[in-house]
N, C-alpha and C positions, 0 to 999 in steps of 0.2 A: 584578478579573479572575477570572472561574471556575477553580475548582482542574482541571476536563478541558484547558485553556488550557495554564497552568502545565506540568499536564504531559508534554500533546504538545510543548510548547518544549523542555520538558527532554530529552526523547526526542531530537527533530531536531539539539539543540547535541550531542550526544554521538555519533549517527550522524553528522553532517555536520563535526562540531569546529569549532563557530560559538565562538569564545569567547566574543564578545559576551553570546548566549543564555546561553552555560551559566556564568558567570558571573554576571546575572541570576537565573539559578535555585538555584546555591549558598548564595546572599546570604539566600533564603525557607527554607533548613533544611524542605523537606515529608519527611514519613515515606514515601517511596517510590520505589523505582529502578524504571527502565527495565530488564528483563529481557532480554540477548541470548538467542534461544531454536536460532536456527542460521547456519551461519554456510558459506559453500564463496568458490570464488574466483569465480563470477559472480553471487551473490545475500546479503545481509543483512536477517534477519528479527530486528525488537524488537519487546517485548509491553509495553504498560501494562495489567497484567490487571485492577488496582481498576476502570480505566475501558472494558475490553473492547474496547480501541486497538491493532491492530496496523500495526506500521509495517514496509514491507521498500523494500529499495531495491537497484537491480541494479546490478552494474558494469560497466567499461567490455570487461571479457571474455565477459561474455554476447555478444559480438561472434562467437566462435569457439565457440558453443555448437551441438550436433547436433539436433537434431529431436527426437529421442528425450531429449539430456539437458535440452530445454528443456521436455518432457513432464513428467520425474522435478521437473524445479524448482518446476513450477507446481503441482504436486501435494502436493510439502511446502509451501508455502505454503498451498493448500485445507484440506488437513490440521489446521494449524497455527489456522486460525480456524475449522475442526467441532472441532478437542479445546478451545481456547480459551473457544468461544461469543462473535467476536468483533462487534463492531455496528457498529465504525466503520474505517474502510482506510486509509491512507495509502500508495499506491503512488511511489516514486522513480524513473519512468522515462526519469530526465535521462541515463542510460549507459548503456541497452538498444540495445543495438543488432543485435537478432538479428531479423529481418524473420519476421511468424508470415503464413504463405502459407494461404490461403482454408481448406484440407482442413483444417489443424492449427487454424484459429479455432474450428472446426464441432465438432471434436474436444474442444478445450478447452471451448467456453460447453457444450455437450453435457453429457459428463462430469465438468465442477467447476463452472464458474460456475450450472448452476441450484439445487446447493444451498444458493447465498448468501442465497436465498429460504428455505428451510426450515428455516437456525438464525436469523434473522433482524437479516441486516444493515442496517442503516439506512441508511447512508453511506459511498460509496467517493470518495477524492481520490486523480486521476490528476493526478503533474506530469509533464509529456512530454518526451520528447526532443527536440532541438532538429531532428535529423533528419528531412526531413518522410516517407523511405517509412517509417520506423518508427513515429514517431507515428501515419501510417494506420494500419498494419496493428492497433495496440494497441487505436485508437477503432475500427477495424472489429473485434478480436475482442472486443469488450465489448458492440456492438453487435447481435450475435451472441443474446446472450441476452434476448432478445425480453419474455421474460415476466418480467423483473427487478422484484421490489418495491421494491428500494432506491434512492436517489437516485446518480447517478456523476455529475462531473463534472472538465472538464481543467482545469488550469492551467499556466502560464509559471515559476510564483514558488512556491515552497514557503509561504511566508507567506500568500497568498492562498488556497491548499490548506488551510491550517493556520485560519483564519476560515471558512471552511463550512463545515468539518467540526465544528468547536466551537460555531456558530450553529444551534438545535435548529427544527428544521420546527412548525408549527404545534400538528400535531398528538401531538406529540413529547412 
């Protein structure tokens, strides 16, 4: 199994308290932790930075999140993979629950998502909410950014997110 593998497991047993995983991952002693880089009551952001993997996952309180503080959110996150130089995403939108209405998609791919193009992300994994007007809204504001070089894709299952992402494109 690839040590990029190994280490997004490690990452997700620790965000998500899989024992299973992270058990599994004890047992291999690798030289490197998962780095919590921030941290609030609707959003968690972890770095594997040997592999340029950032992983954030939102909570079930991004439910009662404002406009504005869903602005500042997505912005530390942006942030977070321009100071990083991140190349691969793991999005956790199994508890997002704050609907991003058309202005604020246009706003968001506008202002953050095009420059996922110019530090050069390779791979975004979207796991979605089980909500279907939030999952719209998330695949409409991603789709949003038109001129994407990177590969996105959704998933149901965090594991299946977690094999794409670590499955390298051709020309890769």
């Amino acid at each position: 199994m690839p040590i990029f593998v190994l280490k997004v497991i490690i990452l997700l047993a620790i965000i998500q308290k899989k024992t299973k995983l992270l058990l599994q991952a004890k047992s291999l002693s690798l030289p490197f932790h998962p780095m919590k880089i921030y941290e609030s009551t609707t959003l968690n952001i972890e770095l594997i930075a040997q592999e340029a993997v950032l992983f954030y996952q939102w909570t079930a309180e991004s439910q009662d999140l404002s406009q504005t503080e869903f602005v500042k959110e997505a912005q530390i996150i942006h942030d977070e993979i321009v100071k990083h130089n991140i190349k691969y995403i793991l999005a956790d939108d199994r508890n997002f629950l704050f609907p991003i209405v058309p202005a604020l998609q246009e706003l968001i791919a506008k202002q953050l998502l095009s420059t996922l193009n110019i530090i050069g992300v390779k791979k975004f994994a979207h796991v979605v909410s089980p909500d279907i007007i939030t999952q719209l809204s998330v695949e409409q504001l991603f789709e949003e950014n038109q001129s994407a070089t990177y590969k996105d894709q959704y998933f149901n299952i965090v594991e299946d997110a977690l094999i794409w992402l670590q499955t390298a494109a051709p020309n890769e």
